[in-house]
ROSE-4610 file (N, C-alpha, C; in Angstrom, 1 decimal, always signed):
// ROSE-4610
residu = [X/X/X/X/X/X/X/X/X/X/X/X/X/X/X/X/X/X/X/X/X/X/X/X/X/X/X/X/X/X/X/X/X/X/X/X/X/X/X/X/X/X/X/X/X/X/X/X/X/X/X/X/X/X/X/X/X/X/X/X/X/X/X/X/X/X/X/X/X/X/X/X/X/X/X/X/X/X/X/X/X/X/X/X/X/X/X/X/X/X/X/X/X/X/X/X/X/X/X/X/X/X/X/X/X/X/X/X/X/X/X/X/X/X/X/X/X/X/X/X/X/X/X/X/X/X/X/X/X/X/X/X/X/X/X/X/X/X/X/X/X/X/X/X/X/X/X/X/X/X/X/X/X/X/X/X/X/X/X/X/X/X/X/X/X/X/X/X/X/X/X/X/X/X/X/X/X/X/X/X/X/X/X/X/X/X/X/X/X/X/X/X/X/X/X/X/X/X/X/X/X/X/X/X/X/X/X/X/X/X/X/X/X/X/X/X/X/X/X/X/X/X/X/X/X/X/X/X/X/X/X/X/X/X/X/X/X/X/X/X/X/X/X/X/X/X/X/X/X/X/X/X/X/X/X/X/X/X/X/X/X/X/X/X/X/X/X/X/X/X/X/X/X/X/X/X/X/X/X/X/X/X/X/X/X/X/X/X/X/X/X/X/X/X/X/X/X/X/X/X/X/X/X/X/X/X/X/X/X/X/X/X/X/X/X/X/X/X/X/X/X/X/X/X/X/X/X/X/X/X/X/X/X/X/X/X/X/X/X/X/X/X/X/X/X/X/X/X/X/X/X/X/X/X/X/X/X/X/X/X/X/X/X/X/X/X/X/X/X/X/X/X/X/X/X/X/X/X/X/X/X/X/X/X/X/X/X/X/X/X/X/X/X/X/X/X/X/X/X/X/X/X/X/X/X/X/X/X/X/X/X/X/X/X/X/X/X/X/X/X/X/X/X/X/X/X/X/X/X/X/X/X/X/X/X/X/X/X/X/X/X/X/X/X/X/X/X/X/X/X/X/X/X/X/X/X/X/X/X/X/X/X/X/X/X/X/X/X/X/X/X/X/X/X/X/X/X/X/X/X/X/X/X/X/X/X/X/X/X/X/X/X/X/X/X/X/X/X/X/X/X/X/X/X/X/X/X/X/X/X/X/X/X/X/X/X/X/X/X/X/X/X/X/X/X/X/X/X/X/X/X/X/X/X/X/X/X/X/X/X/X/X/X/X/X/X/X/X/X/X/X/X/X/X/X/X/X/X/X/X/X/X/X/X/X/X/X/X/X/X]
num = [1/1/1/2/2/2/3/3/3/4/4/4/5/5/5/6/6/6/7/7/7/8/8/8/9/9/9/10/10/10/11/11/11/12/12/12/13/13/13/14/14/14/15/15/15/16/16/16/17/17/17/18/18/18/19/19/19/20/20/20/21/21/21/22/22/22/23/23/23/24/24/24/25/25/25/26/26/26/27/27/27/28/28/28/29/29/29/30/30/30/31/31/31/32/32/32/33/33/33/34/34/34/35/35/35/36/36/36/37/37/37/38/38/38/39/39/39/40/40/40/41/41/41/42/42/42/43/43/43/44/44/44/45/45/45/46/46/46/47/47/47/48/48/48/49/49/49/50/50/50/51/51/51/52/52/52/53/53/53/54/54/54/55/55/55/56/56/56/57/57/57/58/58/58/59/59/59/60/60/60/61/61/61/62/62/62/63/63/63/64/64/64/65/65/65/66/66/66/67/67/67/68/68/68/69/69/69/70/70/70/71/71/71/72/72/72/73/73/73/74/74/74/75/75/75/76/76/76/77/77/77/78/78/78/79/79/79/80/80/80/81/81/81/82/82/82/83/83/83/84/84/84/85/85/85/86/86/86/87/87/87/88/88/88/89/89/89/90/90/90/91/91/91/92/92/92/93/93/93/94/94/94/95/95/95/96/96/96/97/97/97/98/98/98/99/99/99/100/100/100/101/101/101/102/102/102/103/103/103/104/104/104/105/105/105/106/106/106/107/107/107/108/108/108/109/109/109/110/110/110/111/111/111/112/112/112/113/113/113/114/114/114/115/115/115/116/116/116/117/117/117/118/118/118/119/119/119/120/120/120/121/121/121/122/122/122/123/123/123/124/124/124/125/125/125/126/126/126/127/127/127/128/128/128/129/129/129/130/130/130/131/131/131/132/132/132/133/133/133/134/134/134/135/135/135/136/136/136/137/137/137/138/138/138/139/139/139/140/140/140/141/141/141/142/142/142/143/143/143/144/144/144/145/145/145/146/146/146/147/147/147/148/148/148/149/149/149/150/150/150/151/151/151/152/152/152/153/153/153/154/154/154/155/155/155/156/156/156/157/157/157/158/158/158/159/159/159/160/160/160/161/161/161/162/162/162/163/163/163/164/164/164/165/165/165/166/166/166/167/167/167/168/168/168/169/169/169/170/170/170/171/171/171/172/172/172/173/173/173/174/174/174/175/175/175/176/176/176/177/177/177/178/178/178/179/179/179/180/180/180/181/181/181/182/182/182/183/183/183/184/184/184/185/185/185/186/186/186/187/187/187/188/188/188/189/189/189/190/190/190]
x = [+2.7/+2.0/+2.9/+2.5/+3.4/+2.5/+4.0/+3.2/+4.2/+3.3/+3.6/+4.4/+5.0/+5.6/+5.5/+4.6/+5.2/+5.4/+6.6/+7.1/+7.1/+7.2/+7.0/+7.9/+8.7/+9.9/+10.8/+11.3/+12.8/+14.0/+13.8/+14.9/+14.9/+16.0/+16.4/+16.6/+17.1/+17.3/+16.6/+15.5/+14.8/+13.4/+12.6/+11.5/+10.4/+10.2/+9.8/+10.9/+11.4/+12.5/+12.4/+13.0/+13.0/+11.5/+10.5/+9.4/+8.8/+9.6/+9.0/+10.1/+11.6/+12.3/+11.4/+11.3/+10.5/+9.5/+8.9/+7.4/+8.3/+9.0/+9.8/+10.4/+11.3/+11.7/+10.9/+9.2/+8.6/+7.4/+7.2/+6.9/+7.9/+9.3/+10.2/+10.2/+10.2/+10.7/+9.3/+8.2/+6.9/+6.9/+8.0/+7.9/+7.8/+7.0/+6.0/+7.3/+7.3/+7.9/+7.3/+8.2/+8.2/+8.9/+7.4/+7.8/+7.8/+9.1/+9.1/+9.4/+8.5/+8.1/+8.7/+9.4/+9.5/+9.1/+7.8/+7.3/+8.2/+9.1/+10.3/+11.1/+11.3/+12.3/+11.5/+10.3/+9.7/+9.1/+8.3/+7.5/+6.2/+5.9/+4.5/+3.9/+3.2/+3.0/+1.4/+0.8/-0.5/-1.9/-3.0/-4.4/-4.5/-4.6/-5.1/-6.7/-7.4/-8.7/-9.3/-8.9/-8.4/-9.8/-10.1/-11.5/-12.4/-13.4/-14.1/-14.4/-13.2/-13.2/-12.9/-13.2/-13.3/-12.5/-12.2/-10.9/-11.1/-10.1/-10.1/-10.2/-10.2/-10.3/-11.3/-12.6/-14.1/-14.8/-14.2/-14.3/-13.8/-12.7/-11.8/-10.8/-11.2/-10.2/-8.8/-8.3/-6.8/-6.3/-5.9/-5.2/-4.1/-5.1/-4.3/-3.4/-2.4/-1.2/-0.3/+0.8/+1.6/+3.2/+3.1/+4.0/+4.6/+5.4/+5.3/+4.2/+3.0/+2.0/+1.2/+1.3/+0.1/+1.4/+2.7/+2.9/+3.2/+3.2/+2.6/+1.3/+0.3/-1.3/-1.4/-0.6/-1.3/-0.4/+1.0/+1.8/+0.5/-0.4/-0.8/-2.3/-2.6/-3.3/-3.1/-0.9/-0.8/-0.1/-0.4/-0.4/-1.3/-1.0/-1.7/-2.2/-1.5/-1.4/-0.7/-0.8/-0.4/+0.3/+1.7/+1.7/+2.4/+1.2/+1.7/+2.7/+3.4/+4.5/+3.7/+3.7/+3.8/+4.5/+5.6/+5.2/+4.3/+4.8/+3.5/+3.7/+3.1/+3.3/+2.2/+2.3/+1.0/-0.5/-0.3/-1.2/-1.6/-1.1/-1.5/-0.5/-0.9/+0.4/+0.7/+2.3/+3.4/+2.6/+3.3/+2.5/+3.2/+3.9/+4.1/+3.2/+3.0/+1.6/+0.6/+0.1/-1.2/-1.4/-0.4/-0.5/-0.8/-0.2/-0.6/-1.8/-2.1/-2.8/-4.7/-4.6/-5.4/-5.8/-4.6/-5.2/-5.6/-5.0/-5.1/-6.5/-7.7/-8.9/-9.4/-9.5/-10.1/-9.7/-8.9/-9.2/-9.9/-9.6/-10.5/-11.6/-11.8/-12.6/-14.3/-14.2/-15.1/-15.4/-15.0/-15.0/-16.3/-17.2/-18.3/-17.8/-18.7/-18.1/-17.7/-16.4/-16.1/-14.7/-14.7/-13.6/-12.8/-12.7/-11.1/-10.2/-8.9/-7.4/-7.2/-8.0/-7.5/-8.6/-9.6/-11.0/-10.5/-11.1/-10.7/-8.8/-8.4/-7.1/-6.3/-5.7/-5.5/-4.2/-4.7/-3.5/-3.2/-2.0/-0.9/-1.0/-1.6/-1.7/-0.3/+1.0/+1.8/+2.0/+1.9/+2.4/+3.0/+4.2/+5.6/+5.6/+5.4/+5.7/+7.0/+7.8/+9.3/+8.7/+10.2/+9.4/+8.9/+7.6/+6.9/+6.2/+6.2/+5.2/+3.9/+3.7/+2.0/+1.6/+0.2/-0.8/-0.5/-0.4/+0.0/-1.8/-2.8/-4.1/-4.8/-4.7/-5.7/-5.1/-4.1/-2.7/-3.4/-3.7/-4.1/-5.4/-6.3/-7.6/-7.9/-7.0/-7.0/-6.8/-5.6/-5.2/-6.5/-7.1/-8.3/-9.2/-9.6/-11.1/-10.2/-8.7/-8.3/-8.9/-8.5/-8.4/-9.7/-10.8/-12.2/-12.9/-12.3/-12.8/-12.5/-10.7/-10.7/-11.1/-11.7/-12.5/-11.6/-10.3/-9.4/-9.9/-9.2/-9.4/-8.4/-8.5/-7.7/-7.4/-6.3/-5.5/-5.0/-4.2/-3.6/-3.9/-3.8/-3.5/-2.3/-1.3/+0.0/+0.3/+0.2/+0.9/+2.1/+3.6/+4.4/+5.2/+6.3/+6.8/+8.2/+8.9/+10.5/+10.7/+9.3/+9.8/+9.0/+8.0/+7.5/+8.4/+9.5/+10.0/+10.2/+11.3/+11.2/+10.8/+9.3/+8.2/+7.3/+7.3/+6.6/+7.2/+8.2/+9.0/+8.6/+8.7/+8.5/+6.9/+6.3/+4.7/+4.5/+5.3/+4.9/+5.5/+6.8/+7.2/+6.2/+5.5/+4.7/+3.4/+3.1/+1.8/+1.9/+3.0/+3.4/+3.6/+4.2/+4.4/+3.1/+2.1/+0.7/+0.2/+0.5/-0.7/-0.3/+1.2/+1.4/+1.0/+1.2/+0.8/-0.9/-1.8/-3.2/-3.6/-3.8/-3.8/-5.0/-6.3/-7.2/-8.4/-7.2/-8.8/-9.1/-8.5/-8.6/-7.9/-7.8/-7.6/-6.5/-5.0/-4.3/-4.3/-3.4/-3.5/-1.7/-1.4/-0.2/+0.9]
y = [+15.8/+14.8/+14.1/+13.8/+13.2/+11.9/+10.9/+9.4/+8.6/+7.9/+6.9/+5.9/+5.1/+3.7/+2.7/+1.9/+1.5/+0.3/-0.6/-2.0/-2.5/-4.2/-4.9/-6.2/-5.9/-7.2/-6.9/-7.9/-7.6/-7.7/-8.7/-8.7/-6.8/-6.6/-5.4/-5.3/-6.8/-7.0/-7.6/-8.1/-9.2/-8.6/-9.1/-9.0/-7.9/-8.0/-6.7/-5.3/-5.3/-4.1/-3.7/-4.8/-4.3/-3.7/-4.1/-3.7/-2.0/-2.1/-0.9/+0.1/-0.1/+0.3/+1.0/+0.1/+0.2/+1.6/+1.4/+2.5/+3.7/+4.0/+4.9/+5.7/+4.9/+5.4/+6.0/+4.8/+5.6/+7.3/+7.1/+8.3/+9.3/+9.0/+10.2/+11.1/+9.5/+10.1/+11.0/+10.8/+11.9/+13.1/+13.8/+14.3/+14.4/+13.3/+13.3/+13.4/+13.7/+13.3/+12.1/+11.3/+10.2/+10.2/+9.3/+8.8/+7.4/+7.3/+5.6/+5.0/+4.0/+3.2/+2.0/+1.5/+0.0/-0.4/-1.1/-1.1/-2.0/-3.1/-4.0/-2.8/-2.2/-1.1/-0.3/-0.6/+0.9/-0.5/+0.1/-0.8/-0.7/-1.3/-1.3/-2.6/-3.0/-4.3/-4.4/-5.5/-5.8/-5.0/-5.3/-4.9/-5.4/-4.9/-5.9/-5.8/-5.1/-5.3/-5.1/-3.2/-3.1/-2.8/-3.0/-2.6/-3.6/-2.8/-4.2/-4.5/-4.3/-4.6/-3.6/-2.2/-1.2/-0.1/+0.3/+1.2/+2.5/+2.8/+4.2/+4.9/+3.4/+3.5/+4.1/+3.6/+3.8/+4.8/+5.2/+6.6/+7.7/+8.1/+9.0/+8.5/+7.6/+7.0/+7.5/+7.1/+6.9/+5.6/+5.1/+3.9/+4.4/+3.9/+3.7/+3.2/+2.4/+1.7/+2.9/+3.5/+3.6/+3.2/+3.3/+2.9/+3.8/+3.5/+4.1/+4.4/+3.0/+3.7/+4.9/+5.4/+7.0/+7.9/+8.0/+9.0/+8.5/+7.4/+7.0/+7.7/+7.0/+7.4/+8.7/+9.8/+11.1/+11.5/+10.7/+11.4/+11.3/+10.2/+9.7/+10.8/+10.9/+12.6/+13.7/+13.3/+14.4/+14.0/+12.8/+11.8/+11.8/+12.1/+12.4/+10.9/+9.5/+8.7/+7.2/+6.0/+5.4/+4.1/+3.5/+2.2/+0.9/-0.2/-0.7/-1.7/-2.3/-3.1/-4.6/-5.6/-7.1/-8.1/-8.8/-10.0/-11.0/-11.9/-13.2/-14.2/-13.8/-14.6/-16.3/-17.2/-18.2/-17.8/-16.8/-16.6/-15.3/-14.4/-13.5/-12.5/-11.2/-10.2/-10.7/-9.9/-9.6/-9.6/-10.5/-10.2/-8.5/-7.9/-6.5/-5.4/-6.1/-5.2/-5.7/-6.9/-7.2/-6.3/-6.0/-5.5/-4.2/-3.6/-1.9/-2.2/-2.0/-2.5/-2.7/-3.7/-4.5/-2.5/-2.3/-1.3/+0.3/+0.3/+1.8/+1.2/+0.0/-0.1/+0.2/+0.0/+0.1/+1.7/+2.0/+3.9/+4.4/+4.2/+4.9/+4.3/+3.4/+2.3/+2.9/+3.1/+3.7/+4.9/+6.0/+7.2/+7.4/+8.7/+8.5/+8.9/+8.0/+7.7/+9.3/+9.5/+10.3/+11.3/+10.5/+11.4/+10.6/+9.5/+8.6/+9.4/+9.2/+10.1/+9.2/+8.3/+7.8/+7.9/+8.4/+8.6/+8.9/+8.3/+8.6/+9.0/+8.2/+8.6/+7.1/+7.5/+5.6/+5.0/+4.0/+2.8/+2.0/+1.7/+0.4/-0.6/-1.6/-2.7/-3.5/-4.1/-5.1/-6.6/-7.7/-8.7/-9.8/-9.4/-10.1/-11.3/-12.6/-14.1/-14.2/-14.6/-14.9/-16.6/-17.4/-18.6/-19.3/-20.2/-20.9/-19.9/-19.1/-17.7/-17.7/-18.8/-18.6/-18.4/-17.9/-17.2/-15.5/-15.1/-13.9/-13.1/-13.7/-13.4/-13.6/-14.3/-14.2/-13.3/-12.8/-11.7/-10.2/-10.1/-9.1/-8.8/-10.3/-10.1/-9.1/-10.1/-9.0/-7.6/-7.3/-6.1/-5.3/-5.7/-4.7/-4.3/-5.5/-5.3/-4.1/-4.5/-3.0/-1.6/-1.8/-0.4/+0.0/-0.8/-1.0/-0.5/-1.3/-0.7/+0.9/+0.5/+2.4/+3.6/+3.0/+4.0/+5.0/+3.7/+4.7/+4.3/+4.5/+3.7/+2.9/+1.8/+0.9/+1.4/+1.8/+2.0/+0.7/+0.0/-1.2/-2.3/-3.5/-4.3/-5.4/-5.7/-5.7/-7.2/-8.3/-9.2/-9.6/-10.2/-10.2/-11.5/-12.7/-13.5/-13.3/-14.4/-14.5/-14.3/-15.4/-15.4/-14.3/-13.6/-12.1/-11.1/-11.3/-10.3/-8.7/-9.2/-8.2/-7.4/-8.1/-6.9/-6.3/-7.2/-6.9/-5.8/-5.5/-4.3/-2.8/-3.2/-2.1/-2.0/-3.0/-2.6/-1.7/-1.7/-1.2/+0.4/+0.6/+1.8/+2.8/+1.7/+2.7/+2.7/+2.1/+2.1/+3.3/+3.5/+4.8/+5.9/+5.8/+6.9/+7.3/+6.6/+7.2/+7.6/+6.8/+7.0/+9.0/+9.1/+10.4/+11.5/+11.2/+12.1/+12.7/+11.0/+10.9/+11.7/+12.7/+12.8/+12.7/+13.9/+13.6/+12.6/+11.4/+10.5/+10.9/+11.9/+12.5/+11.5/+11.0/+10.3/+11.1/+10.1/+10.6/+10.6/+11.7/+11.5/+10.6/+10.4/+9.7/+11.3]
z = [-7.1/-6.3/-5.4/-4.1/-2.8/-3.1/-3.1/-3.3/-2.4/-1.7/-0.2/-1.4/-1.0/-1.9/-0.1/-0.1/+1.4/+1.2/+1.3/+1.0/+2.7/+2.2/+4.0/+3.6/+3.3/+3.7/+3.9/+4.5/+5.7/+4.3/+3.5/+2.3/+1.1/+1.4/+1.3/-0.5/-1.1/-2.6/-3.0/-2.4/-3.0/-4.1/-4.2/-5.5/-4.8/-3.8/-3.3/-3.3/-2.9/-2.6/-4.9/-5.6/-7.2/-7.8/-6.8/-7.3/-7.0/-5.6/-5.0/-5.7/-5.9/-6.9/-8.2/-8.8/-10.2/-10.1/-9.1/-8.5/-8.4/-7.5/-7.0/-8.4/-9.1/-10.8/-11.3/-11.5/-12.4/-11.8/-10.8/-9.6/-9.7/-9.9/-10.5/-11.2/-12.8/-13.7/-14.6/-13.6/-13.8/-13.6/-12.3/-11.4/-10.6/-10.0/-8.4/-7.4/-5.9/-4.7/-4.1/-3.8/-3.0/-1.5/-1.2/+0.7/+0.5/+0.8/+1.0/+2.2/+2.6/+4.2/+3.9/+5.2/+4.8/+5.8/+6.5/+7.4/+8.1/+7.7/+8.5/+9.1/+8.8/+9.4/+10.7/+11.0/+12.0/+12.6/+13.9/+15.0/+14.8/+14.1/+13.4/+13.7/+15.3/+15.5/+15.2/+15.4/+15.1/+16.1/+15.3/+15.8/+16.8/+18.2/+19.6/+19.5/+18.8/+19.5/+20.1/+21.4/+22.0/+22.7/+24.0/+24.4/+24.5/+23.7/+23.4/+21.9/+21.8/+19.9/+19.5/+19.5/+18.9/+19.3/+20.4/+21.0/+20.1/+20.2/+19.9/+18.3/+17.5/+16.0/+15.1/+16.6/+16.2/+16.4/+17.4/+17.8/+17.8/+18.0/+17.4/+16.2/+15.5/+14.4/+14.1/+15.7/+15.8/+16.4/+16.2/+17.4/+18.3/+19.8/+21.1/+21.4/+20.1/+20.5/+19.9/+20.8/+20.8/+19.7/+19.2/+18.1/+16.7/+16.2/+14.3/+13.5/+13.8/+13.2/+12.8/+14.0/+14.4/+13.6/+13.2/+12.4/+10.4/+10.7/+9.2/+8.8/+10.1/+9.9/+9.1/+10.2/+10.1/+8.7/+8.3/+7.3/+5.6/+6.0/+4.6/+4.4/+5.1/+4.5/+4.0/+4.0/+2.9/+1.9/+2.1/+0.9/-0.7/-1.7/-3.1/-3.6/-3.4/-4.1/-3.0/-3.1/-2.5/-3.3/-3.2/-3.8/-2.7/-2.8/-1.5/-2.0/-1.7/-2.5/-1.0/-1.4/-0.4/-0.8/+0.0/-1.0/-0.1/-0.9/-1.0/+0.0/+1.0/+2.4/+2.3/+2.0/+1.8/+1.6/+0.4/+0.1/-0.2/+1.4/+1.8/+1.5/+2.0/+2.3/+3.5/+3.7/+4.3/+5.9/+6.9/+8.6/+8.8/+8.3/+8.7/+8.0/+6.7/+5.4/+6.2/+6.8/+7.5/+8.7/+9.5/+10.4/+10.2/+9.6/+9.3/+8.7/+7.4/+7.0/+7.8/+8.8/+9.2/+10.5/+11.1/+12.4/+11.3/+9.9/+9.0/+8.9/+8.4/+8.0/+9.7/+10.1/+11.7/+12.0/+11.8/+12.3/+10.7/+9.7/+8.4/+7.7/+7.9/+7.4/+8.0/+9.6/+10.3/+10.4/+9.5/+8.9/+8.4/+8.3/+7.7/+5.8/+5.3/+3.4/+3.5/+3.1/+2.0/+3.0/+4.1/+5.4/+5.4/+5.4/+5.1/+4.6/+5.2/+4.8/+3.4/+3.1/+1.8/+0.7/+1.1/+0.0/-1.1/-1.9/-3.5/-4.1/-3.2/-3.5/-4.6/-5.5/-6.5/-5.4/-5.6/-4.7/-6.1/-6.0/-7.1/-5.9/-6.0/-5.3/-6.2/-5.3/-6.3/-5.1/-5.7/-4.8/-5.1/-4.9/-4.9/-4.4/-5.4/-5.1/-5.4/-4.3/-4.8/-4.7/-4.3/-3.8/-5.5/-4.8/-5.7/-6.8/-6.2/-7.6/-7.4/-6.1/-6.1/-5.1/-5.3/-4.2/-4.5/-5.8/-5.8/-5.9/-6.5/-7.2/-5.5/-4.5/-3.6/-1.8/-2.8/-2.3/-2.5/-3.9/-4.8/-3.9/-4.2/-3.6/-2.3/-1.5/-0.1/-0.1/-0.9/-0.7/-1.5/-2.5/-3.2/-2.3/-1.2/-0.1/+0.9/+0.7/+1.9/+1.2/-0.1/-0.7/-0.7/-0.9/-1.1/+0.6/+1.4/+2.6/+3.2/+3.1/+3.2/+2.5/+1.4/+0.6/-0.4/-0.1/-1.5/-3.4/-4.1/-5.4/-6.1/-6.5/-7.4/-8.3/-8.5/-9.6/-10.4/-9.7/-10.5/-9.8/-9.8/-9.1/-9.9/-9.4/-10.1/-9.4/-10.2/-9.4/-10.1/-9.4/-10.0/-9.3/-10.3/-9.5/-9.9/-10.0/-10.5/-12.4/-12.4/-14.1/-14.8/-14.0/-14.7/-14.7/-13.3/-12.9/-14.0/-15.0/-15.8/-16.2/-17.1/-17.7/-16.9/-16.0/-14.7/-13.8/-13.7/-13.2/-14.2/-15.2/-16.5/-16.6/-16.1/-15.8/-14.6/-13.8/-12.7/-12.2/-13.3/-13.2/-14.9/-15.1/-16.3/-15.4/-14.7/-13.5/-13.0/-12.0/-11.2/-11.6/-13.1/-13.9/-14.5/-14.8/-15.6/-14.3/-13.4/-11.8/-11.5/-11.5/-11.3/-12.0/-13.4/-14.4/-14.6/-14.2/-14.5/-13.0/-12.2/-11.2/-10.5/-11.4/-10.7/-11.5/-12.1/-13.3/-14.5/-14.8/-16.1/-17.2/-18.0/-19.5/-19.1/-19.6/-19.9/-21.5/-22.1/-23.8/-24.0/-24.8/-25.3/-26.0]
């Protein structure tokens, strides 16, 4: 199985980068192949809106901006599995996870049910509060209505801060690792 890991903060050691770590290990040590994105690293800028709202997302469900995005886009349809790593922006995800994020629901979202490049595919939702540790649950929230709108499926939703860090890491590489193994929903056995 080919599994996206896509992390969105500029800190390279910080509680996102260990998280997306953790995913990547346990996606290994399953066997799966990993693609890992760090959307701070590529030109992945925000949704203009382009048109009259709707631009080319709605209609040919691609976006007309120019950027890194459109080969992410097209890489994740041959994508098996997705884990998005954020951290915890006041509240929210990452303005670079918002931004992808926000233009990927706007070209697949408007898909007729069941043609999304992400239909039925499991996402690990994780969101990394460094900081105060909070706002990680209305972090999560968001990220579920993305998974929910693109018409992928929730696998986990993982929230994680400084003082979970730990077990919380070891949750998330046993997430990745059952996510690989479980492939198409089937029970895994022990």
């Amino acid at each position: 199985m080919n599994v996206f890991v896509i992390t969105s903060s500029p800190n390279k050691d910080g509680l996102t980068a260990a998280c997306a770590a953790a995913a990547v290990e346990g996606i290994s040590a399953a066997g799966g192949e990993v693609t890992q994105i760090n959307l701070n690293d590529l030109d992945v800028s925000q949704c203009n809106a382009c048109q009259n709202g709707w631009g080319t997302c709605q209609s040919e469900h691609r976006c007309e901006k120019d950027d890194d995005f459109q080969s992410i886009h097209d890489s994740l349809s041959k994508a098996d599995a997705l884990v998005l790593v954020s951290p915890v922006y006041w509240g929210e995800m990452s303005e670079s996870a918002k931004g992808f994020t926000d233009r990927l629901r706007r070209c697949e979202a408007t898909r007729p049910r069941g043609e999304s490049v992400l239909f039925g595919k499991p996402v690990i939702a994780v969101a990394a509060a460094g900081g105060s540790g909070g706002g990680m649950i209305t972090c999560l929230a968001s990220m579920e209505r993305w998974i929910n709108h693109v018409t992928a499926r929730v696998f986990d939703l993982i929230p994680v801060n400084r003082w979970s860090r730990e077990y919380k890491l070891a949750a998330i590489r046993e997430a990745a690792s059952t996510m690989e193994r479980d492939r198409f929903g089937e029970t895994v056995k022990p």
